[in-house]
FIMAR-767647 format. One record per residue (C-alpha): z, y, x. Coordinates in steps of 0.25 Angstrom, whole numbers, plus 5000, padded with zeros to 4 digits. Each point is the difference from the previous one (the first is absolute). Layout:
REM FIMAR-767647
<pt><w>Z</w><v>Y</v><u>X</u></pt>
...
REM end
This chain:
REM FIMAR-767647
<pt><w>5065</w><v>4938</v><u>4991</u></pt>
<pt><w>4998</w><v>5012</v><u>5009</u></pt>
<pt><w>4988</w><v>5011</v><u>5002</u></pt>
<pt><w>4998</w><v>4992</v><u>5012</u></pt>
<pt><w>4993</w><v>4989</v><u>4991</u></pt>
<pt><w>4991</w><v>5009</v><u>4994</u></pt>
<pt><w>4996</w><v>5005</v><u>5013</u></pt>
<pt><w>4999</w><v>4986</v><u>5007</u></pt>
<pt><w>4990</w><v>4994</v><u>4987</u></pt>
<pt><w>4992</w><v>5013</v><u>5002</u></pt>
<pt><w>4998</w><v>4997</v><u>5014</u></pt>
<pt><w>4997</w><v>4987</v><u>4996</u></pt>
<pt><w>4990</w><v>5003</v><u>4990</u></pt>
<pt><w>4994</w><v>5011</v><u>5009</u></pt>
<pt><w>4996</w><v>4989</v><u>5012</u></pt>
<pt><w>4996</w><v>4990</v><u>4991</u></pt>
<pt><w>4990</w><v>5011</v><u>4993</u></pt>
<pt><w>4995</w><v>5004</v><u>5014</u></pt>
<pt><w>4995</w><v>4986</v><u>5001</u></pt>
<pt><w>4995</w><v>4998</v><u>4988</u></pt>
<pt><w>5008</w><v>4991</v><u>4996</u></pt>
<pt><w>5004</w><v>4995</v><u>4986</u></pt>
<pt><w>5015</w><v>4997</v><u>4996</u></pt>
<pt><w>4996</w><v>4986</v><u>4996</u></pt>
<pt><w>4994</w><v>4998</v><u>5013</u></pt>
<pt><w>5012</w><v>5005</v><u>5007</u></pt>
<pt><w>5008</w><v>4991</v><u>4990</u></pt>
<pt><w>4993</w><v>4988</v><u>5006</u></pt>
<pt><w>5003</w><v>5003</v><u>5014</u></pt>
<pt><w>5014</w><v>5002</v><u>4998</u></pt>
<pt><w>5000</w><v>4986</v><u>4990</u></pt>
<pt><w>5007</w><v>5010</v><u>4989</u></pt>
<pt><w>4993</w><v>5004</v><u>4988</u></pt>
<pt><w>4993</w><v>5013</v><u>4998</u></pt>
<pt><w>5012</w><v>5004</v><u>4990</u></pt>
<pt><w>5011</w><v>5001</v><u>5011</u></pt>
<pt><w>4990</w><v>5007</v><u>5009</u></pt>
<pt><w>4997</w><v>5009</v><u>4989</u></pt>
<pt><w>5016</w><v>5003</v><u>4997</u></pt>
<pt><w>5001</w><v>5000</v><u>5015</u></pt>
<pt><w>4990</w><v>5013</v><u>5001</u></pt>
<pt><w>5008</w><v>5007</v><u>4989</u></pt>
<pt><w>5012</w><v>4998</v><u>5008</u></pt>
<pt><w>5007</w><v>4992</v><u>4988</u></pt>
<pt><w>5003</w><v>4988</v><u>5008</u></pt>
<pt><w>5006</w><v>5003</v><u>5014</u></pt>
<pt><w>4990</w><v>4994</v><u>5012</u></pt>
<pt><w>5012</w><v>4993</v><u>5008</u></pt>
<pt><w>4996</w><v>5000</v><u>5014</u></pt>
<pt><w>4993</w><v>4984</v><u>5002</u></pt>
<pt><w>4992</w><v>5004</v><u>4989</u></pt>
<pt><w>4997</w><v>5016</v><u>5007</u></pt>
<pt><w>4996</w><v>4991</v><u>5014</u></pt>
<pt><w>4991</w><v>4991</v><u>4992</u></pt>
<pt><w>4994</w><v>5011</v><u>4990</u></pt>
<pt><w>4997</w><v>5008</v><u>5015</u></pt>
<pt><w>4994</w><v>4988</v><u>5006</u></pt>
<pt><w>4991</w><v>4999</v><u>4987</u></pt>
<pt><w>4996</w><v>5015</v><u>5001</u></pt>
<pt><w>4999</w><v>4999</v><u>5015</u></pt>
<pt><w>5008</w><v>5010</v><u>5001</u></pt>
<pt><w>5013</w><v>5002</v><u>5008</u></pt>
<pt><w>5014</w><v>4997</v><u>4991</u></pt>
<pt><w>5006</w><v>5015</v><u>5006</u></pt>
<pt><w>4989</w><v>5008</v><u>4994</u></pt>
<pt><w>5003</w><v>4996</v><u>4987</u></pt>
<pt><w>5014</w><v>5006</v><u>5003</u></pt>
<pt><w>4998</w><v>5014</v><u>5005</u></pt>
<pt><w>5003</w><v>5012</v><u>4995</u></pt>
<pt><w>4984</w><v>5007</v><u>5001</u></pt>
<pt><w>4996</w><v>5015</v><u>4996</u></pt>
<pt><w>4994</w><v>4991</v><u>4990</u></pt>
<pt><w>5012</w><v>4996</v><u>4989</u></pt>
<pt><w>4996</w><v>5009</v><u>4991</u></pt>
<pt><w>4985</w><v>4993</v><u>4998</u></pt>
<pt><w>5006</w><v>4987</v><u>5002</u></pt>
<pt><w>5012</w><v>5003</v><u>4990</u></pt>
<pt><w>4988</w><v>5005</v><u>4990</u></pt>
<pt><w>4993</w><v>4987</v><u>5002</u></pt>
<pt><w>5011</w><v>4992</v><u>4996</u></pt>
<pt><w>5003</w><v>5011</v><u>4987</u></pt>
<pt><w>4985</w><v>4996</v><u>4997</u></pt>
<pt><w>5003</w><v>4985</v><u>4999</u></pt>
<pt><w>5012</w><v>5001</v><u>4992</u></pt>
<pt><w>4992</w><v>5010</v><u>4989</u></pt>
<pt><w>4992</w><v>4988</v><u>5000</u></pt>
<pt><w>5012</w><v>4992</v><u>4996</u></pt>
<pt><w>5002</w><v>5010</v><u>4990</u></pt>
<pt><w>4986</w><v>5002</v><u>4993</u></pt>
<pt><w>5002</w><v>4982</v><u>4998</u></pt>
<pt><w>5014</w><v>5002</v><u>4995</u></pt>
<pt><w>4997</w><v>5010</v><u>4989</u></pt>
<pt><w>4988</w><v>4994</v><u>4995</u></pt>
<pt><w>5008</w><v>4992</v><u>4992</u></pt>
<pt><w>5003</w><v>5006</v><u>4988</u></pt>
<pt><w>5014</w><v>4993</v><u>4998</u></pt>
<pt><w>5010</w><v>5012</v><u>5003</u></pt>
<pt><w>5011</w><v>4989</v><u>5004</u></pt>
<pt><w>4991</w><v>4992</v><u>5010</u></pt>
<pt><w>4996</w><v>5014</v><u>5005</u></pt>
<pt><w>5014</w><v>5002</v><u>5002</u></pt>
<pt><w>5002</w><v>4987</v><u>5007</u></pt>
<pt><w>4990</w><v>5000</v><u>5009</u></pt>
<pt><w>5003</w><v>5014</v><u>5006</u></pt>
<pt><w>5015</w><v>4997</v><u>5002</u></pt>
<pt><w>4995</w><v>4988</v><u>5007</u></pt>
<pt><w>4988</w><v>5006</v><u>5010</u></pt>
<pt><w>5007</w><v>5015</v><u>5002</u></pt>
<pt><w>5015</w><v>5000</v><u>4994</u></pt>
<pt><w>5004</w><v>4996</v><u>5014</u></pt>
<pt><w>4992</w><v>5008</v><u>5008</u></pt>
<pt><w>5004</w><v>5011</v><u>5009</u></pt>
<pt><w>4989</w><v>5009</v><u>4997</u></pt>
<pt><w>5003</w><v>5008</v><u>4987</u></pt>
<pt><w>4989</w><v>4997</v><u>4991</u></pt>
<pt><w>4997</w><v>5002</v><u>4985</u></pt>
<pt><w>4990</w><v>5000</v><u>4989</u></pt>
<pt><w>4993</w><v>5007</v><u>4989</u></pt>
<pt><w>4993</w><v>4999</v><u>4988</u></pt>
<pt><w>4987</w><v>5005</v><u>4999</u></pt>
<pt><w>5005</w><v>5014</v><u>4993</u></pt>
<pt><w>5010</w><v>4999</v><u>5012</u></pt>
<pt><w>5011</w><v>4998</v><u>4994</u></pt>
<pt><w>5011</w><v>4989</v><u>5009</u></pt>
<pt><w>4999</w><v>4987</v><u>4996</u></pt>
<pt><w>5007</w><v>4994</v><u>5011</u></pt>
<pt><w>5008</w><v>5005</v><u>5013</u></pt>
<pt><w>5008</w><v>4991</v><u>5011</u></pt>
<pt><w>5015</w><v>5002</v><u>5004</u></pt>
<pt><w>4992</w><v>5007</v><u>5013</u></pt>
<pt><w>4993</w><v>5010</v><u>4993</u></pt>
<pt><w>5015</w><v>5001</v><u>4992</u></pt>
<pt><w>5005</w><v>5004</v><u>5014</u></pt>
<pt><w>4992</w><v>5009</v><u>5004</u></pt>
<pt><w>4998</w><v>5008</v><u>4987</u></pt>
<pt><w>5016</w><v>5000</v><u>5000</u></pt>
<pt><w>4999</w><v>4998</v><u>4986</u></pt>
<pt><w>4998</w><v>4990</v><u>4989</u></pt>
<pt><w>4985</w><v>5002</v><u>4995</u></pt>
<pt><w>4998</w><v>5000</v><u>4989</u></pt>
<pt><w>4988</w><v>4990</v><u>4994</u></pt>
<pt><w>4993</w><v>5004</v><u>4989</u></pt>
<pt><w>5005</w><v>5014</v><u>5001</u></pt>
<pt><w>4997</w><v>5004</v><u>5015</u></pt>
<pt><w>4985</w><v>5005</v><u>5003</u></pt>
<pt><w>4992</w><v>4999</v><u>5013</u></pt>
<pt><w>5011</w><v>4997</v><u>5008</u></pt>
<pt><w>5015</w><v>4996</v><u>5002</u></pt>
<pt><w>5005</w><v>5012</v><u>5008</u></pt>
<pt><w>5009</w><v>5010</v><u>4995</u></pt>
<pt><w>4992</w><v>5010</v><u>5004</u></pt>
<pt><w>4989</w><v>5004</v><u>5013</u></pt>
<pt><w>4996</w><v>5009</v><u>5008</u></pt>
<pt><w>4986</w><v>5007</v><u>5009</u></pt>
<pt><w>5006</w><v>4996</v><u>5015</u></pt>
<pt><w>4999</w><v>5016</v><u>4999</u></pt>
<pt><w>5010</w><v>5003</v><u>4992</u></pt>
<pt><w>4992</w><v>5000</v><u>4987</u></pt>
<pt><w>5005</w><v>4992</v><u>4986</u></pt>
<pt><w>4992</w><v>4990</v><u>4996</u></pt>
<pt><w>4998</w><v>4995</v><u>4988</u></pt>
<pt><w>5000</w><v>4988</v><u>4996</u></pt>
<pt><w>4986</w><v>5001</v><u>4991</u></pt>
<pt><w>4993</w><v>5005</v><u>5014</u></pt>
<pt><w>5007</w><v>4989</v><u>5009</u></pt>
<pt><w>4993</w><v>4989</v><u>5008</u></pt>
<pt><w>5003</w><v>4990</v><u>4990</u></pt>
<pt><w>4993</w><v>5008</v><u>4988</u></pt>
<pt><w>4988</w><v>5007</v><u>5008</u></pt>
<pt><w>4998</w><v>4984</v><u>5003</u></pt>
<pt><w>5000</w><v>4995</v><u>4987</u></pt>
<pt><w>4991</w><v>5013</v><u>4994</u></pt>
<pt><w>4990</w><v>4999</v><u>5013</u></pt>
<pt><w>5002</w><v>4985</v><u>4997</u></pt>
<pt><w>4999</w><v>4998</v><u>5015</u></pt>
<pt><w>5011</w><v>4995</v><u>5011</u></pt>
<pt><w>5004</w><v>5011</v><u>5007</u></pt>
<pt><w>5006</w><v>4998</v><u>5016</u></pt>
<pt><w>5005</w><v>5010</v><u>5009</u></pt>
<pt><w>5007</w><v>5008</v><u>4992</u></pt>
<pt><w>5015</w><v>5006</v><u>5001</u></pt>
<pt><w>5011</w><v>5005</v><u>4992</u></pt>
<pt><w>5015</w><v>5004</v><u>4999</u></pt>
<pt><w>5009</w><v>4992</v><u>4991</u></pt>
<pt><w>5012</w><v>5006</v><u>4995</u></pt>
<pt><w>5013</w><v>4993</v><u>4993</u></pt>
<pt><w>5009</w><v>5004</v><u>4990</u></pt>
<pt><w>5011</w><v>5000</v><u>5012</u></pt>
<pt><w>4991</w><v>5013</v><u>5007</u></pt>
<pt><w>4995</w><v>4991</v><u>5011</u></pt>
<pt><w>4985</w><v>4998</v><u>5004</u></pt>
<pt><w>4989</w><v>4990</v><u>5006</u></pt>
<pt><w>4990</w><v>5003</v><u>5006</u></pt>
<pt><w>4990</w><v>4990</v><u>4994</u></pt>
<pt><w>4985</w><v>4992</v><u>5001</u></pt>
<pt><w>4996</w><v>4994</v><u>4986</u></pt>
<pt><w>4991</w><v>4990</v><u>5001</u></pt>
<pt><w>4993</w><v>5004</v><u>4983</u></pt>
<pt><w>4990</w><v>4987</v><u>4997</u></pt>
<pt><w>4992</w><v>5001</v><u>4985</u></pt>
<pt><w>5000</w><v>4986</v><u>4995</u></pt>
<pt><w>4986</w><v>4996</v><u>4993</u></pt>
<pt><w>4999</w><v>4984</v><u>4991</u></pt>
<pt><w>4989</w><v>4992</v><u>5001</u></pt>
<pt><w>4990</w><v>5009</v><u>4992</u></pt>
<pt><w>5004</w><v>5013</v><u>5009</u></pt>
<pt><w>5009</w><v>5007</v><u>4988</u></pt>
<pt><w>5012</w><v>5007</v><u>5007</u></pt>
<pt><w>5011</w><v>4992</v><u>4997</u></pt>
<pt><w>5011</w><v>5005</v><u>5008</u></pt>
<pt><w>5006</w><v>5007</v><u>5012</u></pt>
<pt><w>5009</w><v>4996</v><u>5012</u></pt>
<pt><w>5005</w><v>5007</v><u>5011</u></pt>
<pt><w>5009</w><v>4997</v><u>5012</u></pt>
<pt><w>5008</w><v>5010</v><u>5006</u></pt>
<pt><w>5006</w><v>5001</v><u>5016</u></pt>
<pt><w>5007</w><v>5011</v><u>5008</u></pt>
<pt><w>4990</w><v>5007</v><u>5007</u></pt>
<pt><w>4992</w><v>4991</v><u>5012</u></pt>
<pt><w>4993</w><v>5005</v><u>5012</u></pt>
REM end
């Protein structure tokens, strides 16, 4: 699975919103269920290149467009981040810590993107080998708070800590924030610059339940 994925389902999901189109709908088009268009738009399953002609002729769209690189990526990389926190706000709804655990290897473990989740008082409840990588560490769940990075800094120089990061003015505004920008910093000196992507997640009733967030290398 590559980054490429998440941007080819975003692109997806972008057209088949422009006409107003449900994923069932689009399901039936294709003869697929509304399942494997959903993982298809969260760039979990890779769109092999018959199934890219079709889902194109469905949209009525051109096959290439869903290929280019745009101004865009960043939006459409944010669009597919909103349907994976979507993933998330399911998988920990269930109050089984081992099923939780299951899942989230299963839907994020393999993904590119480095990703991670927190309990409501922001503590880290789960992180994938991703966001492993780019901390350059081994979070520490249960322990670590707001975020798996070693530590952050302002794009100006500033330190920021981890209390007034994306992730943790997400969770006290309880609002997604997008657009945002930071420099990550590993225990070996070196640093990235960063977009997080921090998403509240609310239950059925509204009550906060959770945070995730996504992190990429800076995109235009």
């Amino acid at each position: 699975m590559h980054l490429h994925d998440l941007r080819i389902g975003a692109r997806v999901r972008q057209r088949r919103l422009e006409l107003g189109m449900s994923q069932a709908a689009l399901a039936k088009k294709l003869r697929l269920t509304f399942q494997q268009i959903q993982k298809y738009e969260n760039g979990i399953n890779r769109v092999s290149a018959s199934t890219l002609i079709e889902i194109a002729r469905a949209l009525n769209a051109p096959a290439a467009w869903f290929l280019e690189e745009t101004p865009s990526s960043r939006e459409q990389l944010s669009s597919a981040v909103d349907g994976l926190a979507t993933l998330a706000r399911e998988l920990i709804r269930d109050d089984t810590a081992d099923v939780q655990l299951a899942f989230a290897n299963a839907v994020l473990g393999d993904l590119p993107l480095a990703i991670y989740l927190i309990d409501p008082d922001g503590r880290l409840t789960y992180c994938n080998a991703a966001a492993a990588r780019f901390a350059g560490r081994e979070p520490r769940v249960g322990r670590d708070k707001w975020c798996v990075t070693w530590r952050l800094w302002e794009r100006d120089g500033r330190r920021l800590p981890h209390e007034c990061c994306p992730m943790a003015v997400a969770m006290k505004e309880d609002r997604a924030i997008r657009g945002a920008s930071a420099i990550a910093e590993r225990p070996d000196g070196s640093r990235t610059l960063f977009t997080p992507f921090p998403t509240p997640l609310h239950d059925q009733s509204g009550a906060l339940i959770g945070g995730f967030n996504a992190l990429s290398p800076l995109l235009a």
